[in-house]
C-alpha positions in Angstrom: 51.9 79.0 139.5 49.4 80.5 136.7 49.8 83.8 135.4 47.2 86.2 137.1 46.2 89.5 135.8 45.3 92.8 138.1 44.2 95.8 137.0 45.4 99.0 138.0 44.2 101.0 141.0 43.2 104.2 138.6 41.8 101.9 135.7 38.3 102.3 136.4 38.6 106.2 137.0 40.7 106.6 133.4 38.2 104.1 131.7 35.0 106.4 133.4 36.5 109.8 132.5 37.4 108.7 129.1 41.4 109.0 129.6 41.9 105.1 128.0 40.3 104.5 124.7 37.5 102.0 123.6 39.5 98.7 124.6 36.7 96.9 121.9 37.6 98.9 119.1 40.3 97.2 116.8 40.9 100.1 114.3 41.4 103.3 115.8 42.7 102.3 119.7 46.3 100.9 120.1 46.3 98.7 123.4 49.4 97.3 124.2 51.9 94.9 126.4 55.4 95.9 127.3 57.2 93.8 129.0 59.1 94.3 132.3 61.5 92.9 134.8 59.8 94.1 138.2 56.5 94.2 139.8 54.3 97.0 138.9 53.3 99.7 142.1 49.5 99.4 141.5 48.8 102.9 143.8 51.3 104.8 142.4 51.8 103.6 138.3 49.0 105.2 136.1 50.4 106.0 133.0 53.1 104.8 130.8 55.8 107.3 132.2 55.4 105.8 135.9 56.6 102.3 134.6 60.3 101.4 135.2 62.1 98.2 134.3 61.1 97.7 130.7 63.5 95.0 129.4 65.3 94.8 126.3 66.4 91.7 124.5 66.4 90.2 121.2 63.0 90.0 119.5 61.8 93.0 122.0 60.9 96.5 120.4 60.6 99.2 123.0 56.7 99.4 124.2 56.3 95.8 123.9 53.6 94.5 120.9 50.1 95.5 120.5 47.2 92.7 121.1 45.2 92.0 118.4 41.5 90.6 118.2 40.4 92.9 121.3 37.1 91.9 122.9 34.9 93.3 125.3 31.4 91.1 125.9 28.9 90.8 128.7 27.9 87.7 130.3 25.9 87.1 133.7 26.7 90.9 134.8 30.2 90.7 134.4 32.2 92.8 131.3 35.2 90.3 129.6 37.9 91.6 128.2 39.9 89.4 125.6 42.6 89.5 123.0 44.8 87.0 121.1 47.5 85.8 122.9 50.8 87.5 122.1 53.9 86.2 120.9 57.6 87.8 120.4 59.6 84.5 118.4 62.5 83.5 117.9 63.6 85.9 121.2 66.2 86.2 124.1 64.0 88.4 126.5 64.1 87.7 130.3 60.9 89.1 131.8 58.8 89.2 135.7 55.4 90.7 134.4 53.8 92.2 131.5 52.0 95.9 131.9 48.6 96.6 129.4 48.5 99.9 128.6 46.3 102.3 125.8 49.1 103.4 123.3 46.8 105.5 121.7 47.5 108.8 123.2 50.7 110.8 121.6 52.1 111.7 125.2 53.7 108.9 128.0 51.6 110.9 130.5 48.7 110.4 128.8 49.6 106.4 127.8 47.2 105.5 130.5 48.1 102.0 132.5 45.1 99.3 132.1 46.4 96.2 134.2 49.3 93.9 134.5 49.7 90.1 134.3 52.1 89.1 136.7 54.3 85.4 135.4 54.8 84.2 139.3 58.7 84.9 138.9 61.0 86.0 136.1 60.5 83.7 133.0 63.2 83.3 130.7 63.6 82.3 126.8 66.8 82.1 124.5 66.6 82.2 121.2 62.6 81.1 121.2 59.6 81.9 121.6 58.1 83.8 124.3 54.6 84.0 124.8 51.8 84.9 127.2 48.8 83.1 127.0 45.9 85.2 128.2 43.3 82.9 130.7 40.1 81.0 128.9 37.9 83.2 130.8 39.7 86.4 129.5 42.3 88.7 130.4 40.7 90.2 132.9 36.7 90.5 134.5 34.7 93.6 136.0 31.6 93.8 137.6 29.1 94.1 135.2 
């Protein structure tokens, strides 16, 4: 089964009232991927503080990594958002999904959530390389 991304239920509320930062800017906005062992509630998780089951393992820092070469573009009325892919090496992590978030803010409460990519089950590396490897067609899609 492919990885598949969802956004959270409040994303396009925090996005609208300006509580996640520009997800296109690559200097000033931290947007990141933590890694977890559960599924994420999408009515009830909004920011950072509501997310439980953050794993630990070797190669893992606490908050996950941040993505790099962010991307937001327009094409036939629908916004893209892309990144690189991300990569923790040479790791022993045992994760179900991976939560997006803006890291930007100072505050947990104010981390807000942005979406989650779900792995279809709980995938597994020892001493390797984990990696998620965002779609062709972008992490996630909106409506134009």
């Amino acid at each position: 089964m492919p990885d598949i991304t969802y956004v959270f239920y409040n994303f396009a509320y925090n996005l609208l009232t300006k509580k996640i930062s520009d997800l296109s800017d690559n200097t000033n906005t931290h947007i990141k991927v933590m890694l977890i062992s559960n599924v994420p509630d999408l009515n009830t998780w909004n920011s950072k503080v509501d997310v439980t089951g953050e794993i630990t393992g070797t190669g893992y820092i606490a908050g996950g990594q941040e993505l790099t070469n962010k991307l937001v573009t327009k094409s036939q009325n629908i916004t893209i958002f892309t990144a690189d892919n991300i990569l923790w090496s040479n790791s022993t992590l045992l994760a179900r999904c991976g939560v997006i978030y803006d890291d930007t803010p100072a505050s947990d409460s104010d981390k807000k959530l942005i979406s989650y990519v779900d792995f279809g089950g709980i995938r597994e590396t020892s001493d390797n390389n984990f990696r998620i490897i965002w779609s062709s067609n972008g992490i996630f899609k909106l409506p134009a």
